[in-house]
N, C-alpha and C positions, 0 to 999 in steps of 0.2 A: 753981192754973193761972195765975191772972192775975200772981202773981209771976213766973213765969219767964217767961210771955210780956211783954214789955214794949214790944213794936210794936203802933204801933193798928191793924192789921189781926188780930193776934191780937186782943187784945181785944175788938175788932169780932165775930170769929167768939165769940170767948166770950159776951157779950150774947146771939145769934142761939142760943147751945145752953142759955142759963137757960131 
């Protein structure tokens, strides 16, 4: 996931769903 998202708001939401 964190590959293809590559905006800090993605990522952002990625931390928030570990």
């Amino acid at each position: 996931m964190i590959n293809i998202c590559l905006t800090k708001t993605c990522i952002y939401i990625f931390q928030i769903m570990l």
